[in-house]
C-alpha positions in Angstrom: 49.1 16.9 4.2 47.9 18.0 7.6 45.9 15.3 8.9 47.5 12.3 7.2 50.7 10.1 8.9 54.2 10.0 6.4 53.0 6.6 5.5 49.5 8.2 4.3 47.1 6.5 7.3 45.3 9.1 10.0 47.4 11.1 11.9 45.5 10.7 16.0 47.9 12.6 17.4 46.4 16.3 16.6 42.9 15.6 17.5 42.1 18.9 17.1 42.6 22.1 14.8 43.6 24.6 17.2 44.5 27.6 14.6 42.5 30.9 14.7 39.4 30.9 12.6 38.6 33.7 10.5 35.7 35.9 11.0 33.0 35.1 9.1 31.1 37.9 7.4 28.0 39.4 9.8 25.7 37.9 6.6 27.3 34.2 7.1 27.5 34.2 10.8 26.1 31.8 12.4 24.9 33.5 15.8 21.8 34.4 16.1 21.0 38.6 15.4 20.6 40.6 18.9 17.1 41.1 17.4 14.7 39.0 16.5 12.1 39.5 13.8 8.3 39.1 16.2 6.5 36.6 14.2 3.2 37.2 13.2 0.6 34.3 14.5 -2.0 33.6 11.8 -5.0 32.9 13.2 -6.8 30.2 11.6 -10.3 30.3 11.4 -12.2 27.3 13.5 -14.6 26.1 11.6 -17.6 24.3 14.1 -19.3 21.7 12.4 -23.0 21.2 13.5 -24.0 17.5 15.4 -25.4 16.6 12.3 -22.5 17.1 9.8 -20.7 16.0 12.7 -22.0 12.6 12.7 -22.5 12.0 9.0 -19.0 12.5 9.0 -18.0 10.3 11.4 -20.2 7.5 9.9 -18.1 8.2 6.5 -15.2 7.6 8.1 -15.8 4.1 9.7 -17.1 3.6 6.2 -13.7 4.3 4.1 -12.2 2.5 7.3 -14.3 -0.9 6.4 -13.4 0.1 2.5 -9.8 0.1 3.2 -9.4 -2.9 4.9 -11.8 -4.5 2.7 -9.2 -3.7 -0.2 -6.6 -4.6 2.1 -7.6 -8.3 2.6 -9.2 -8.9 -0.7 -5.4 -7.7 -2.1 -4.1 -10.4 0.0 -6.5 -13.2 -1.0 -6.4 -12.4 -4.5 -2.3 -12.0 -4.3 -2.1 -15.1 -3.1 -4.6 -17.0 -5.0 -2.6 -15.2 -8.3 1.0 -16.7 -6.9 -0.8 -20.0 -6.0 -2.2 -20.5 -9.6 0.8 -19.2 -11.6 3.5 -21.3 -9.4 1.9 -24.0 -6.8 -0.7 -25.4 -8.8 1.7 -25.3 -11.8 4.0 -27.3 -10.0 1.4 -29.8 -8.3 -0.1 -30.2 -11.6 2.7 -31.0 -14.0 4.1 -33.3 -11.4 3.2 -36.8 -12.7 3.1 -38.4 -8.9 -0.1 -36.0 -8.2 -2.4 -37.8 -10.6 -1.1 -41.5 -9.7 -1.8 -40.2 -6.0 -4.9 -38.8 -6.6 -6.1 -42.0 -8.3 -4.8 -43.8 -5.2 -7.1 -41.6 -3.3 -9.8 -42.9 -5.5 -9.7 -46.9 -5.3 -9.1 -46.3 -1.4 -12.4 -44.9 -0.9 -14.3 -46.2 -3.6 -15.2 -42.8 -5.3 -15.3 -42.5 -9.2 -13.8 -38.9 -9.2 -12.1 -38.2 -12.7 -9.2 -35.9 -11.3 -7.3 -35.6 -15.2 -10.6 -34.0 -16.3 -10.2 -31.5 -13.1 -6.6 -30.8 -13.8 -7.0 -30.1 -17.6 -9.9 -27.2 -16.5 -7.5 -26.0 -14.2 -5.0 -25.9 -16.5 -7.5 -24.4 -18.9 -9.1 -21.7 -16.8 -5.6 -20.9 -15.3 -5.9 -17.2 -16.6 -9.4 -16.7 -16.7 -9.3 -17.0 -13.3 -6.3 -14.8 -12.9 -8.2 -12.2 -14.8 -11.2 -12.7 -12.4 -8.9 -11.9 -9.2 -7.5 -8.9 -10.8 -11.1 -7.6 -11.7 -12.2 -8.3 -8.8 -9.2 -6.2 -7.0 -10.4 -3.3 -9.1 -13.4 -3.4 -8.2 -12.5 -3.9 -4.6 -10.1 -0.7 -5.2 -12.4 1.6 -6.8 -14.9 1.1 -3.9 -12.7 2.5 -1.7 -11.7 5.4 -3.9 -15.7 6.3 -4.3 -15.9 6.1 -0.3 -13.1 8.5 0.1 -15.0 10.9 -2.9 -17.8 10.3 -0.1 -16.0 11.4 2.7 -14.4 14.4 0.4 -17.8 15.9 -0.8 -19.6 14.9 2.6 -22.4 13.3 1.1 -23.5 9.5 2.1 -25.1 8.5 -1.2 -23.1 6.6 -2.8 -24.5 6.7 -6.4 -24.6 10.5 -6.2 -20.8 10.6 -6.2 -21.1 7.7 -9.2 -23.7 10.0 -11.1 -20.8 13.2 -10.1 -18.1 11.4 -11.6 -20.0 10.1 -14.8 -20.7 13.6 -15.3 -16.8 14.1 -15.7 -16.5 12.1 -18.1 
C-alpha cells in the first residue's frame, strides 16, 4: 500500500502523487473545447400589467400577508393552549396541594368560589376544547389557502373562489 506507513497509519511523507497521469480521452477531458456552443437567449415575453390589475394585486397580496400571519399566530396560541391542557393543567389539576391552595385563596378573601366544580369541567371539557383549537386552526388554515386561490385567479371576492371550488367538488 502506497499511502499507508508499515505499521498501517498515514504515510505524510509523500504529500504528493507525482507520477504521470494518463491522458484522458478528448470525450472525458476536462478542458474546456476551443469552441464554444453560442447560446441562444430566449427572450421572455414582458407582460405589462395595467394600474388597475396592478393594484388589485397588490391589495391581494397584503391580504395573504395578513392571512399568513394570521395562521401563524393562531398556530402558536392554539399549540400552546393544546400542550397546556394535555400536560400543565393535567399536572396542576391532579396535584392535590392545588385545591387545598385554592380553598386557602377562598377563606382569605371571603369569596364562596367552588374551585372542585371548576376543575371537574376542566377535566371534563379537556378534549372538547382540544377539538375546538384544532378546528379552529383549520379554519384559520383554509383561510389562507382561499386568499392564496385569490391571489392565484386575481379576483378579490372571496366567495367567488368558495362558489369555484364548490363547483369542483
Amino acid at each position: 500500500m502506497e499511502g499507508l506507513n508499515k505499521d498501517g497509519g498515514i504515510n505524510f511523507e509523500r504529500k504528493r502523487n507525482f507520477s504521470v497521469k494518463e491522458k484522458e480521452p478528448e470525450m472525458f477531458s476536462r478542458k474546456a473545447p476551443d469552441e464554444e456552443p453560442e447560446e441562444e437567449i430566449i427572450e421572455e415575453p414582458v407582460v405589462l400589467l395595467d394600474p388597475i390589475s396592478a393594484a388589485r394585486q397588490a391589495r391581494l397580496e397584503a391580504k395573504l400577508k395578513t392571512a399568513k400571519t394570521i395562521n401563524y399566530s393562531g398556530f402558536a396560541v392554539n399549540g400552546t393552549s393544546v400542550i397546556t391542557l394535555l400536560f400543565g393543567m393535567n399536572a396542576i389539576i391532579s396535584d392535590p396541594n392545588t385545591l387545598s391552595l385554592l380553598n386557602s385563596i377562598n377563606d382569605m378573601f371571603g369569596l364562596d368560589i367552588d374551585f372542585e366544580l371548576i376543575l371537574s369541567n376542566i377535566e371534563a371539557f379537556k378534549m372538547q376544547l382540544i377539538g375546538l383549537f384544532v378546528s379552529v386552526q383549520t379554519m384559520l388554515m383554509g383561510y389562507k389557502d382561499t386568499c392564496q386561490k385569490m391571489k392565484d385567479r386575481d379576483t378579490e371576492s372571496f366567495m367567488e373562489v368558495i362558489n369555484q371550488e364548490m363547483d369542483k367538488m
